[in-house]
N, C-alpha and C positions, 0 to 999 in steps of 0.2 A: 560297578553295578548301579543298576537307576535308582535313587531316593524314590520309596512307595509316595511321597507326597507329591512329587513332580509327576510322574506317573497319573497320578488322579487326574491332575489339574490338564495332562495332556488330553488326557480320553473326555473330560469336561468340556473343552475348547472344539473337539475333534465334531461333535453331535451336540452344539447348545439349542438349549433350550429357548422358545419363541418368549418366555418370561421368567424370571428369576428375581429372587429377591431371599438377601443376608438377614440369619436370622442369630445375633449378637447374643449371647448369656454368659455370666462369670461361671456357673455351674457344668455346661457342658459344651462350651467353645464357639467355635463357628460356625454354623452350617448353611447350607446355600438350597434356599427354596427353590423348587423349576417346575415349568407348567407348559405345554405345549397339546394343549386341548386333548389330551389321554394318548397320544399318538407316540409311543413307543417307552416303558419303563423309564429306561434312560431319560428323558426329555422331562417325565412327568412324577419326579424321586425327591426323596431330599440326599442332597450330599455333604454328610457332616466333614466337612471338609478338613476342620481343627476337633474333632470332638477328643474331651476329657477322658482319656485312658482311664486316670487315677479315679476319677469317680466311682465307690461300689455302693452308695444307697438309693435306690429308688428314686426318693422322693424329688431329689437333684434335676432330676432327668424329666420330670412328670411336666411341670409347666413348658418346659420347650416343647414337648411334645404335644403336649395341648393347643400351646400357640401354632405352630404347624399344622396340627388337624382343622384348626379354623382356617386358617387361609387354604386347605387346597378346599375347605367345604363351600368359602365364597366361591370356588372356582369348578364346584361338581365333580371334583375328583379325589380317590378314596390318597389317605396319607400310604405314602409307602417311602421306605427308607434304603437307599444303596449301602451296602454293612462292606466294607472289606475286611478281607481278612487279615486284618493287624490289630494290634494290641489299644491301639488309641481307638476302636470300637468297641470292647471290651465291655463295657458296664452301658451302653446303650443295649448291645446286643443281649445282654441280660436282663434289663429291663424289656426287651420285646420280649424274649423267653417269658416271662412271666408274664406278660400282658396277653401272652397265646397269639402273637404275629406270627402269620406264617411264614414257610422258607418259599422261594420261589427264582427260576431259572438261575440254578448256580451254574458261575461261568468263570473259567478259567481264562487268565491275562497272559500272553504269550510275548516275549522280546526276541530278538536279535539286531547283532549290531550291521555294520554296511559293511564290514570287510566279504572276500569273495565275491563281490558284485562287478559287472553282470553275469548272471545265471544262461547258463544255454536254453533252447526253447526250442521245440519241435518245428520251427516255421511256418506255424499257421501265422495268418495277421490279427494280430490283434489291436483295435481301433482305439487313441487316449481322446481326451476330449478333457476342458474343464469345468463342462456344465454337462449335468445328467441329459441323454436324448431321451425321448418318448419310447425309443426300443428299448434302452438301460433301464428307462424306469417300470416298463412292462414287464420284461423279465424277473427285478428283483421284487415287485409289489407282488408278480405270482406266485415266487417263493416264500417272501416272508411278511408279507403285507398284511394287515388284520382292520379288512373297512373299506370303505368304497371312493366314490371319486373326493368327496370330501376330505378324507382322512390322510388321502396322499398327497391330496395338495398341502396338509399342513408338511408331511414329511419331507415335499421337496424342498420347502422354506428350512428346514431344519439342516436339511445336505446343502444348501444353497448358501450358508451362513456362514462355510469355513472354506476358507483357499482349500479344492483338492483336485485329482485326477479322475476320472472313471475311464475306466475299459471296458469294452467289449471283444467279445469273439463269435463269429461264426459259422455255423458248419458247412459244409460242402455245398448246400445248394441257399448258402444266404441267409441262413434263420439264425436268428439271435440264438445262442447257445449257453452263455457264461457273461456274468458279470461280474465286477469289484470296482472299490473302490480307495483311493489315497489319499487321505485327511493331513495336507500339510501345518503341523502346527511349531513352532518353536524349535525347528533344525530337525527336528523329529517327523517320521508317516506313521501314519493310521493306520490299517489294515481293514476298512469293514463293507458291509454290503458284499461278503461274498456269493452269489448264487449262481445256481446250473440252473436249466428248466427242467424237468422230470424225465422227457422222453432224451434227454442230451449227459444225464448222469452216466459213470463211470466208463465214459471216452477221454479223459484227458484235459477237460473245457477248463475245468476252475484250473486245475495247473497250471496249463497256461496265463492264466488271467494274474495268478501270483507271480509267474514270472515276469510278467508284464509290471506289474503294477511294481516290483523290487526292483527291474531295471530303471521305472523311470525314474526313481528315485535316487539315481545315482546322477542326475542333472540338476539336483535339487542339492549336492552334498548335505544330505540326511544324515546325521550321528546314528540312526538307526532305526529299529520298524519295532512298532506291537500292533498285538491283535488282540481278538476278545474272541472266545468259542464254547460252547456252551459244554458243558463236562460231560455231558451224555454222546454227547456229540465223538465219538472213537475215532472216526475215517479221517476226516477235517483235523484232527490231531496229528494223524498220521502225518497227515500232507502237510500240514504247519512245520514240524519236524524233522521231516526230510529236507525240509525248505529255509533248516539251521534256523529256526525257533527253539525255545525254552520256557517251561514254565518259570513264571515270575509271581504269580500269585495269584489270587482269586476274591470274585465278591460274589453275592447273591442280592435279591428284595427282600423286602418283610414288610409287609401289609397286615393292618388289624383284620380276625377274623370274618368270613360271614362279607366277603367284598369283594366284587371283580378287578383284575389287573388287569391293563393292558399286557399284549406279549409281546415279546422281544428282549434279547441280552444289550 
């Protein structure tokens, strides 16, 4: 089974942040500042990387947290913290309980390992590539995009930063249809940037696109795959599932009240 700590550190590597900076305390551990001009949670979070389990009084926790809120305020952006769900988050998450930080895009963390690879696949083509094209990045900016030409150019910098794959697929007459993406980090794939376009949903497209993206990772010998999917999210479950995924665990944000987040899991 994966160590939740390795796990972190993959999904951190998979989507870094265009700025980051360690934020050291005997009282509540490690945590790792990131800032990426408000352009997707993930990039623009703190990730208490080592945070103190053991910790249960408040007051421990209040300076780091203060210190954090000043640096993302040099930076015009509201503090928000990635919480997972384990135990060494424990007395931060309680300290935001009480501070009345909200919850925000809980999202389940999905593995599986490389055995049974390759997957059969319908025989459509589906196109890899190791730099996002202009059609890949129309497609997933119209699915899950939140900002205009500005805001994706931060986000390409951000997919641009890690060894990965993207796929495409499309339909009969040429039109981009489905997207993903394969974040090679540390013998390990990513799983993220899944999207369909709207008028191309529940034909088959992301299927494909997962098959894709899990066979090419059998040229990479990958110890195995995660993904991220957001808990509300049922269908994308499904398909994770069928696709010999498992949950593995889950995180959410938490943001001081009364302040916009960026979206995205």
């Amino acid at each position: 089974m994966m160590e939740q700590a390795f796990l972190e550190s993959l999904m951190d590597k998979a989507w870094p942040a265009l700025e980051r900076e360690e934020l050291e305390r005997e009282e509540t551990g490690d945590w790792v500042l990131r800032a990426s001009g408000g352009v997707t949670q993930r990039a623009n979070s703190v990730w208490p990387r080592n945070a103190s389990g053991g910790l249960e009084e408040g007051p421990g926790i209040a300076p780091s947290v203060r210190a954090a809120a000043e640096w993302y305020r040099l930076r015009r952006l509201p503090l928000i913290f990635q919480i997972f769900d384990d135990s060494r988050s424990a007395a931060l998450n309680a300290y935001l309980d009480e501070q009345r930080y909200t919850r925000q895009s809980a999202t389940k963390i999905m593995v599986r390992g490389a055995e049974g690879l390759p997957v059969s696949t319908s025989g459509r083509n589906v196109e890899m590539a190791t730099e996002p094209s202009e059609e890949w990045l129309s497609v997933w900016w119209t699915v899950d995009g939140r900002g205009g030409e500005a805001e994706l150019s931060v986000a390409h910098k951000i997919l641009s930063a890690c060894p990965a794959l993207y796929a495409l697929v499309r339909d009969d007459d040429g039109v981009p249809a489905a997207v993903g993406r394969l974040a090679l980090v540390d013998g390990w794939g990513g799983i993220y940037s899944m999207a369909t376009s709207a008028e191309h949903r529940r034909r088959g497209y992301g299927a494909e696109v997962l098959a894709a993206l899990l066979n090419a990772g059998t040229h990479h010998d990958l110890e195995g795959f995660w993904l991220l999917v957001t808990e509300a999210n049922h269908g994308a479950q499904r398909l994770y599932s069928q696709a010999g995924f498992s949950s593995h665990g889950s995180y959410l944000y938490r943001q001081a009240p009364l302040r916009r987040a960026p979206s995205g899991c």
